[in-house]
C-alpha positions in Angstrom: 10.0 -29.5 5.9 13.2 -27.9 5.4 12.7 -27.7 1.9 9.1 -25.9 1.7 10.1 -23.1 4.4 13.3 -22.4 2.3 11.0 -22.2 -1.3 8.4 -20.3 1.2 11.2 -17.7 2.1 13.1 -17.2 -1.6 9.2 -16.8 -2.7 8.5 -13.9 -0.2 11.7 -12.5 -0.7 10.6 -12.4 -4.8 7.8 -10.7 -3.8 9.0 -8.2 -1.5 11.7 -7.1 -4.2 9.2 -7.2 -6.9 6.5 -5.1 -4.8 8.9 -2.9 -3.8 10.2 -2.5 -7.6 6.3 -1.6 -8.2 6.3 1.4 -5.3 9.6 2.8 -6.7 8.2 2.7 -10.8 4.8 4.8 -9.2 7.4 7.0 -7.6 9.2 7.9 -10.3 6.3 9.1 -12.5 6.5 12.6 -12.7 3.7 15.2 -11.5 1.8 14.9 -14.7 2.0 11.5 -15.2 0.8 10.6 -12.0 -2.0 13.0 -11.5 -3.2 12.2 -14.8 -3.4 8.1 -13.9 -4.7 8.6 -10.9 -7.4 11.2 -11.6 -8.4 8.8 -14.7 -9.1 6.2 -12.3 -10.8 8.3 -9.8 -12.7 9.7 -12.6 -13.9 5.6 -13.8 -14.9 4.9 -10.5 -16.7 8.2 -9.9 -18.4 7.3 -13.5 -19.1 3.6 -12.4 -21.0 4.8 -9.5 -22.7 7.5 -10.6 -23.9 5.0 -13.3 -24.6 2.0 -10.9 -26.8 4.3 -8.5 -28.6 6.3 -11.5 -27.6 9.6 -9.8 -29.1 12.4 -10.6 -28.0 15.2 -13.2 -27.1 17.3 -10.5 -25.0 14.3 -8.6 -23.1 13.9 -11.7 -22.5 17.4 -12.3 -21.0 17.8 -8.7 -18.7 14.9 -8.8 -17.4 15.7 -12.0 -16.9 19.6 -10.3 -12.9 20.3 -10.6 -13.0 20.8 -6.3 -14.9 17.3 -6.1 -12.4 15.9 -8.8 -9.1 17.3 -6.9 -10.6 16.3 -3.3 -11.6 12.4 -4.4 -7.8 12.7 -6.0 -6.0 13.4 -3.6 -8.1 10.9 -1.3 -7.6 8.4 -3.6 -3.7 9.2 -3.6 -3.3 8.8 0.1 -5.1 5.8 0.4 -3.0 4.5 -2.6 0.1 5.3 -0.3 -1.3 3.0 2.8 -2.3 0.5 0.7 0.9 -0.2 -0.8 2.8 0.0 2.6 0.0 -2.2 3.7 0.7 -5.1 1.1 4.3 -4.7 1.9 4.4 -5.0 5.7 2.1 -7.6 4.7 4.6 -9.8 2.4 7.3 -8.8 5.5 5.6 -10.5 7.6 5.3 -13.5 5.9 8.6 -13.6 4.9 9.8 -12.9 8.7 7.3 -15.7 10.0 8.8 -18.2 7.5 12.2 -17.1 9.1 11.1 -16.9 13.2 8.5 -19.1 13.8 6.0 -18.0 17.0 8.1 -14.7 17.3 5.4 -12.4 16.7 6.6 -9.4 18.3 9.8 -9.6 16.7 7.9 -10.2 13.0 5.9 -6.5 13.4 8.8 -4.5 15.0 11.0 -5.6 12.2 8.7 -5.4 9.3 7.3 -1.9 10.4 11.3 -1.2 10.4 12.0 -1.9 6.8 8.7 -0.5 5.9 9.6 2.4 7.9 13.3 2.4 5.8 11.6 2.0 2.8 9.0 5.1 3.1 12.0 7.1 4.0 13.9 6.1 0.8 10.5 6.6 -1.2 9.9 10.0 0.0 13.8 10.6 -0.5 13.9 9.1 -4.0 10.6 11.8 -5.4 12.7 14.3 -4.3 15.0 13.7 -7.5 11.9 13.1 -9.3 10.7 16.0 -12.0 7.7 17.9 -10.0 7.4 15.9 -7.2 8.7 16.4 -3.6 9.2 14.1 -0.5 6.6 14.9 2.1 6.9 13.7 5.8 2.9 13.4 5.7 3.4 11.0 3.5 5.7 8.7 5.6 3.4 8.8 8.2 0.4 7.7 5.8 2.8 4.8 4.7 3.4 3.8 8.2 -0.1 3.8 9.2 -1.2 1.5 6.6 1.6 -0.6 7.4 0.7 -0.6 10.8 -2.7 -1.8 9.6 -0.9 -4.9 7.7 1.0 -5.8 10.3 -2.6 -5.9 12.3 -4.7 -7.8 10.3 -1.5 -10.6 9.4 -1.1 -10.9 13.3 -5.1 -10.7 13.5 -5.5 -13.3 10.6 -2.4 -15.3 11.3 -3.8 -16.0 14.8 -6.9 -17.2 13.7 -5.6 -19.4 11.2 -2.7 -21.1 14.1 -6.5 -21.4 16.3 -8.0 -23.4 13.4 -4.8 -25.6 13.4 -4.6 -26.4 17.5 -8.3 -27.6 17.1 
């Protein structure tokens, strides 16, 4: 038993790293790089859904306005920030729950804390970053989807230690 919690540990500890190595490489795109990616994929899926809903000329023509484009961007961009504080407080607590068994409380203060550390030295690190800046909204958008993780591991982890006791 020993064995499989310490594999289960160095494995989440891989992937925390590795995750976090994938939120620092999307930081250090510059403004242009990024935009560009991200309105290209905002664009596919605007494309994709105009196309799976036959929309009409006049849809398509409005989404593919530059104010549509810029507000479905920067939507797209904030939700891209929660979600990847999400995954992360996410792999935390898996890692932390492999570490302290039934210490829930414990799990989500100290995940949210190194998430917290980390959004702070994300934010920090864009500031050196050609055309991009640190922004404080943007700590709070990381915290709040890792305070969604943290909710829906406890939420899910609960149901699955339920299954177990029956």
């Amino acid at each position: 038993m020993k064995k499989i919690i310490n594999k289960k540990i160095i494995i989440f500890s891989i992937l925390i790293i590795v995750w976090m190595f994938i939120i620092f490489l999307f930081s250090n795109m510059n403004t242009m790089e990024s935009n560009s990616k991200s309105k290209s994929i905002v664009n596919n899926v605007i494309e994709t859904t105009d196309k799976i809903t036959n929309a009409s000329e006049e849809t398509i023509k409005r989404h593919h306005s530059n104010e549509y484009m810029e507000r479905s961007n920067l939507i797209f961009r904030k939700i891209s920030h929660a979600f990847v504080f999400l995954v992360l407080s996410i792999l935390w607590m898996f890692l932390l729950t492999n570490i302290w068994k039934s210490k829930e409380i414990k799990n989500a203060f100290f995940s949210l804390f190194f998430c917290l550390l980390y959004a702070l030295f994300d934010e920090y690190h864009q500031t050196f970053v050609l055309g991009r800046t640190g922004q404080f909204t943007d700590i709070l958008i990381d915290l709040s989807g890792s305070f969604l993780g943290v909710f829906l591991f406890l939420l899910f982890y609960r149901r699955c230690q339920v299954k177990r006791n029956t």
